[in-house]
N, CA, C and O of each residue as an XYZ file, in Angstrom:
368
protein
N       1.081   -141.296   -109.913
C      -0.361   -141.212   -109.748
C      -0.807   -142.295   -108.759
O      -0.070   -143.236   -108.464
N      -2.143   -142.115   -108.215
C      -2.404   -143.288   -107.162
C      -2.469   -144.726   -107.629
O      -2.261   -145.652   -106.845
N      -2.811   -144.948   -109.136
C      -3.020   -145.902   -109.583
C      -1.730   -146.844   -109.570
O      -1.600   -148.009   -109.194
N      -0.712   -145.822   -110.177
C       0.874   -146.396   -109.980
C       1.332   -146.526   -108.554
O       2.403   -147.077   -108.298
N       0.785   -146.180   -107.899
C       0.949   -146.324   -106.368
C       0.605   -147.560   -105.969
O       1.389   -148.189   -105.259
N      -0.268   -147.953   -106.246
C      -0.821   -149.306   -105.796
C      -0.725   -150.475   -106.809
O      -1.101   -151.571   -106.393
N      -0.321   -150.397   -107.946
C       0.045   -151.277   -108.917
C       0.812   -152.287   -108.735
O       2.013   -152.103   -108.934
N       0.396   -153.493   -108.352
C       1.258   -154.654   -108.058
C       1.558   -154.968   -106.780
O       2.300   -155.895   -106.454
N       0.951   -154.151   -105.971
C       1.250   -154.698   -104.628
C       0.310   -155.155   -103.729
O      -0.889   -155.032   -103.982
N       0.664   -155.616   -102.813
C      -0.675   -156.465   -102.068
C      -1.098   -155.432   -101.101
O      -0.407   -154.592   -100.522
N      -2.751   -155.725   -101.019
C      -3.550   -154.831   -100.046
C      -3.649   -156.054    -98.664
O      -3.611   -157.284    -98.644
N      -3.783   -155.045    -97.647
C      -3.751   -155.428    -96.262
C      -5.313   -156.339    -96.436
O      -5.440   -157.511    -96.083
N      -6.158   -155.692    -96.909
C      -7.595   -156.153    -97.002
C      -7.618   -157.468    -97.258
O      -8.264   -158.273    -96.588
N      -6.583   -157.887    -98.702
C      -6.437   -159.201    -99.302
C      -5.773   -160.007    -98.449
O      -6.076   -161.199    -98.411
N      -5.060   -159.644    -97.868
C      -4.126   -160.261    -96.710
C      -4.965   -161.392    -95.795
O      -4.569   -162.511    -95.466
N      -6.440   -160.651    -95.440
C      -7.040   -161.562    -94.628
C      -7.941   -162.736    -95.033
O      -8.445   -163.581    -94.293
N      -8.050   -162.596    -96.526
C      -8.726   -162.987    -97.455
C     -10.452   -162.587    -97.584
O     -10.744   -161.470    -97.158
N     -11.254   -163.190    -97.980
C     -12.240   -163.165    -98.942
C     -13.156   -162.645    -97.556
O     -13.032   -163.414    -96.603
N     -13.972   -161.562    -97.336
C     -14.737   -161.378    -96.345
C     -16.490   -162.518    -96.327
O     -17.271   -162.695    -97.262
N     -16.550   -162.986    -95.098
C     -17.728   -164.318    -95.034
C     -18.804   -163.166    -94.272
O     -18.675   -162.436    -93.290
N     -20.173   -163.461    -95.477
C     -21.030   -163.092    -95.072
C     -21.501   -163.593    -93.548
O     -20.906   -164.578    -93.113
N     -22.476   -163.014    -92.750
C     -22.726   -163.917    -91.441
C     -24.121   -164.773    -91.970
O     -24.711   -164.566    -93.030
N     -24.378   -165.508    -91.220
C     -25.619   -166.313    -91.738
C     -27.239   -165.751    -91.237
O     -27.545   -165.067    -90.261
N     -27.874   -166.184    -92.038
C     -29.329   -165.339    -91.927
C     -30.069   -165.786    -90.657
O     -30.940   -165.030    -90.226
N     -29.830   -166.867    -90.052
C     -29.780   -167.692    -88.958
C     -29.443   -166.932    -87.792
O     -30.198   -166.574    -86.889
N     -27.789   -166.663    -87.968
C     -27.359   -166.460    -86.293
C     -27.408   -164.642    -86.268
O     -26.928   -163.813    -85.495
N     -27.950   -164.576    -87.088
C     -27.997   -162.448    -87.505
C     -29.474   -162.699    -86.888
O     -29.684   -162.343    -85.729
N     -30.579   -163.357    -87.711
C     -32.116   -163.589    -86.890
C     -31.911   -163.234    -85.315
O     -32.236   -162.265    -84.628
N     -30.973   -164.904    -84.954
C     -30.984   -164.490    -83.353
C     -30.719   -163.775    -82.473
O     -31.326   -163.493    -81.440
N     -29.485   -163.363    -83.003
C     -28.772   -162.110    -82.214
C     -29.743   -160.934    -82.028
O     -29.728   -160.274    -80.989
N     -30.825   -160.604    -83.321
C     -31.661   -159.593    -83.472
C     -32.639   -159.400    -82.394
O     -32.971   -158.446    -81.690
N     -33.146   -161.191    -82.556
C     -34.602   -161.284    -81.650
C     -33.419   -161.455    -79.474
O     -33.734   -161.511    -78.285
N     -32.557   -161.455    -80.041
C     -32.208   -161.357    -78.199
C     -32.096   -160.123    -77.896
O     -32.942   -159.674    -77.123
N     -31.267   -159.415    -78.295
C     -31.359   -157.930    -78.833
C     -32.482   -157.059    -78.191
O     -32.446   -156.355    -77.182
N     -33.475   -157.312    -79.060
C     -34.763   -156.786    -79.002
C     -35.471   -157.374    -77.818
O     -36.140   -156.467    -77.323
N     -35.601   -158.319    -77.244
C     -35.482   -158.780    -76.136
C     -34.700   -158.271    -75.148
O     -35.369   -158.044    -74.139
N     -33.554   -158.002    -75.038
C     -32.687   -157.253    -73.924
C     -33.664   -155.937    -73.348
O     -33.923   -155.616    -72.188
N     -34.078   -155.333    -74.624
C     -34.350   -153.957    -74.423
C     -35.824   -153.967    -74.350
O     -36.463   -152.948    -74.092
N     -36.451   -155.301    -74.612
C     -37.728   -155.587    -74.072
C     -39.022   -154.908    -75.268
O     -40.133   -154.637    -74.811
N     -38.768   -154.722    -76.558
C     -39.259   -154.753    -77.576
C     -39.430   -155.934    -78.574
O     -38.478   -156.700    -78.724
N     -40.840   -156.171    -79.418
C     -41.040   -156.938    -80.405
C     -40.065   -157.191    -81.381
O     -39.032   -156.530    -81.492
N     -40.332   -157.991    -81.980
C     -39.747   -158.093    -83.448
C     -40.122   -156.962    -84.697
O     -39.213   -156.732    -85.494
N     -41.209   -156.375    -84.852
C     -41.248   -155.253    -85.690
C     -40.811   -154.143    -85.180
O     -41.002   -153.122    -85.841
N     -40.139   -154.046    -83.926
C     -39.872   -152.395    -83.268
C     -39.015   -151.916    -84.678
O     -38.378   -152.621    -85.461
N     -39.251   -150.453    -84.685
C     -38.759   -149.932    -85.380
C     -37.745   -148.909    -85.157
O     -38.131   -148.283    -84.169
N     -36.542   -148.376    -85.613
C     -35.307   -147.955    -85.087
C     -35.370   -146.640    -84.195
O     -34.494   -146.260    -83.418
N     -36.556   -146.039    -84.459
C     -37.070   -145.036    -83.585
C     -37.553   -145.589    -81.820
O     -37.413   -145.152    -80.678
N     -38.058   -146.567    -82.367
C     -38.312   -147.442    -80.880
C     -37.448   -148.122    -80.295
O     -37.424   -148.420    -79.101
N     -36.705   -148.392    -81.112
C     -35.501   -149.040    -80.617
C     -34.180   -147.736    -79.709
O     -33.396   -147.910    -78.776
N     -34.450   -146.708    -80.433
C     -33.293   -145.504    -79.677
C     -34.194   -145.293    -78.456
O     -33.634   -145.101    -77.377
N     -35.618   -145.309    -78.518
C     -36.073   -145.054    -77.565
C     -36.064   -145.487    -76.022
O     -35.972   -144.869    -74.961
N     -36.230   -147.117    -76.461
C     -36.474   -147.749    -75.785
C     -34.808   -147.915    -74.988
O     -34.700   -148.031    -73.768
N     -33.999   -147.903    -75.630
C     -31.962   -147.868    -75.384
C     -31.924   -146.524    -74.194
O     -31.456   -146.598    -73.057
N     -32.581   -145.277    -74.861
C     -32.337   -144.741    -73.746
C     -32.854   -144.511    -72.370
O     -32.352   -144.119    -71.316
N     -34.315   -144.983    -72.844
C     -34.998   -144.678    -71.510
C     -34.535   -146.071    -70.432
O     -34.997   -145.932    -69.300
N     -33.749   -147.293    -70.625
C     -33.328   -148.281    -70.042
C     -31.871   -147.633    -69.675
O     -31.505   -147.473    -68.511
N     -31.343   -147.396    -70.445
C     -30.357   -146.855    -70.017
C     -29.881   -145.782    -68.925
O     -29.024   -145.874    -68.046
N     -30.863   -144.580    -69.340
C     -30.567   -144.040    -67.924
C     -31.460   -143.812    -66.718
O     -31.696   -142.864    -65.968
N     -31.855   -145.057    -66.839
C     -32.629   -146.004    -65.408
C     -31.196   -147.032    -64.770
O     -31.029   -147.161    -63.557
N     -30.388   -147.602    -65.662
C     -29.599   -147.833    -65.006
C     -28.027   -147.678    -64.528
O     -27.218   -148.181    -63.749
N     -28.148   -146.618    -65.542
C     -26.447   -145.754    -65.213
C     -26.236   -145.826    -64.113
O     -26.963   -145.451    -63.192
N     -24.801   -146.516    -64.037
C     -24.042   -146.416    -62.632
C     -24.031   -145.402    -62.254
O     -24.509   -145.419    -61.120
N     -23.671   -144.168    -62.622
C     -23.490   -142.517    -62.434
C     -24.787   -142.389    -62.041
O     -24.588   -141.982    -60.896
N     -26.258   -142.452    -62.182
C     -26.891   -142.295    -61.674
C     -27.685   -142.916    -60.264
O     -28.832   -142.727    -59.860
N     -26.816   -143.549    -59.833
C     -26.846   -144.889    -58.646
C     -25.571   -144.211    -57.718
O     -24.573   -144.898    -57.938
N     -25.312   -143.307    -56.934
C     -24.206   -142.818    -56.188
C     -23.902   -143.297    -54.691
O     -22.896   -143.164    -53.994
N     -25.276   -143.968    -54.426
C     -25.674   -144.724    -53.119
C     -25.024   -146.537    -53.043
O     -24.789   -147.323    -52.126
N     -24.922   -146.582    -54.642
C     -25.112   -148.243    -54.354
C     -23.343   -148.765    -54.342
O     -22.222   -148.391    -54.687
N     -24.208   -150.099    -53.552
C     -22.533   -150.717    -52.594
C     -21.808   -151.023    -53.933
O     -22.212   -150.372    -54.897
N     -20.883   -151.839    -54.131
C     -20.262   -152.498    -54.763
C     -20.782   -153.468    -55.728
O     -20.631   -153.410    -56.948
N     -21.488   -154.479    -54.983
C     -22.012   -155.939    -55.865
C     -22.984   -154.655    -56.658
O     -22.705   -154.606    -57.856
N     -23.858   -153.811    -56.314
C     -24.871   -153.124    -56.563
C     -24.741   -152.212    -57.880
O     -25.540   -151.825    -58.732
N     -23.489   -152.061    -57.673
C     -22.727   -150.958    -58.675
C     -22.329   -152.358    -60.235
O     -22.624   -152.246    -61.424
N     -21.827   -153.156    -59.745
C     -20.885   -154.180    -60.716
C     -22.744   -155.022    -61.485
O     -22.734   -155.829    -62.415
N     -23.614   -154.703    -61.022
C     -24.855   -155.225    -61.402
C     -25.138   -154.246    -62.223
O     -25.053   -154.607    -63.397
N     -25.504   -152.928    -62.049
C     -25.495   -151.926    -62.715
C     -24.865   -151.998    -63.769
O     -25.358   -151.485    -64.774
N     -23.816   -152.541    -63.823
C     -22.432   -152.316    -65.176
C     -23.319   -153.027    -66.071
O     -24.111   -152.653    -66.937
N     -22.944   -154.235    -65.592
C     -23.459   -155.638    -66.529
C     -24.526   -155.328    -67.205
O     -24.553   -155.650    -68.393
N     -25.631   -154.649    -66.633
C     -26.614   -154.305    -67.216
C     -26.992   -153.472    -68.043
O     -27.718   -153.706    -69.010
N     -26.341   -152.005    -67.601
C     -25.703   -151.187    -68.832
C     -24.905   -151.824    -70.234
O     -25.061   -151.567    -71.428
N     -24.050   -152.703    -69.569
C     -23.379   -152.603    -71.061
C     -23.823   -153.717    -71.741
O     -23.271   -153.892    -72.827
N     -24.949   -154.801    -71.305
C     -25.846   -155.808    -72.037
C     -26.569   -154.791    -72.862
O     -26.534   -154.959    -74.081
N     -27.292   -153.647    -72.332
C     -28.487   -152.647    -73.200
C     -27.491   -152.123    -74.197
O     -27.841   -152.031    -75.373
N     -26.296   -151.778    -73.831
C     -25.321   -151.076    -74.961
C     -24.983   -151.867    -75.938
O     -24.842   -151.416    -77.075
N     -24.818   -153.038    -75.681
C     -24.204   -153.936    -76.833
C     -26.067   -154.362    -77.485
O     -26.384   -153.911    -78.585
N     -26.599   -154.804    -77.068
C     -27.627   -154.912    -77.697
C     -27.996   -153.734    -78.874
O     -28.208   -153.871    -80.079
N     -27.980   -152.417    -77.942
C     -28.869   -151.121    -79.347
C     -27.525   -151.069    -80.080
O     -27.742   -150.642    -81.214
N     -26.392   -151.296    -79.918
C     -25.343   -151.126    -80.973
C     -25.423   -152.244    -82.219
O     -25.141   -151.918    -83.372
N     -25.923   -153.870    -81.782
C     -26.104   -154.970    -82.949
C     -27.382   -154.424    -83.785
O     -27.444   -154.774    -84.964
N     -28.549   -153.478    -83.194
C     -29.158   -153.469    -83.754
C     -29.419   -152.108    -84.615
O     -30.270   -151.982    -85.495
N     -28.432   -151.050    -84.135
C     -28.074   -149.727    -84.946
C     -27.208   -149.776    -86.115
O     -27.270   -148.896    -86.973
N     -26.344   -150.831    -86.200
C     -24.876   -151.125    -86.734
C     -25.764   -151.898    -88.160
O     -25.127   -152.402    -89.085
């Protein structure tokens, strides 16, 4: 049975030990930069927040930039994937 399956042996999970909450502090900040990246308040709400992710977003898709040089293109990136990592800390 599964129970006898796992009876006495060590889980991978335990392996890494005890999971650490993050602090209410550096979760705050990350939030308010976040929301900042994408150029919304502190009460935006997750509807405003998808909103606001996509309409920044495909303003600056590289794919939608087919003209631009190099430095132009690698600016584009950076900027895309700052808005991506931002609506992902604050979807997640």
């Amino acid at each position: 049975s599964p129970r006898e399956f796992l009876h006495g042996r060590p889980r991978k999970r335990d392996a890494a030990g005890p999971a650490r909450p993050r602090s209410g502090a550096g979760r705050d900040r990350a939030r308010a930069q976040a929301l900042a990246v994408l150029g919304l308040g502190p009460d935006a709400s997750p509807a405003s927040v998808q909103r606001a992710f996509r309409s920044l977003a495909s303003s600056v898709h590289p794919d939608r930039h087919p003209q631009a040089t190099g430095p132009e293109r690698a600016s584009l990136l950076a900027r895309f994937a700052a808005l991506s990592a931002a609506y992902h800390l604050l979807v997640a």
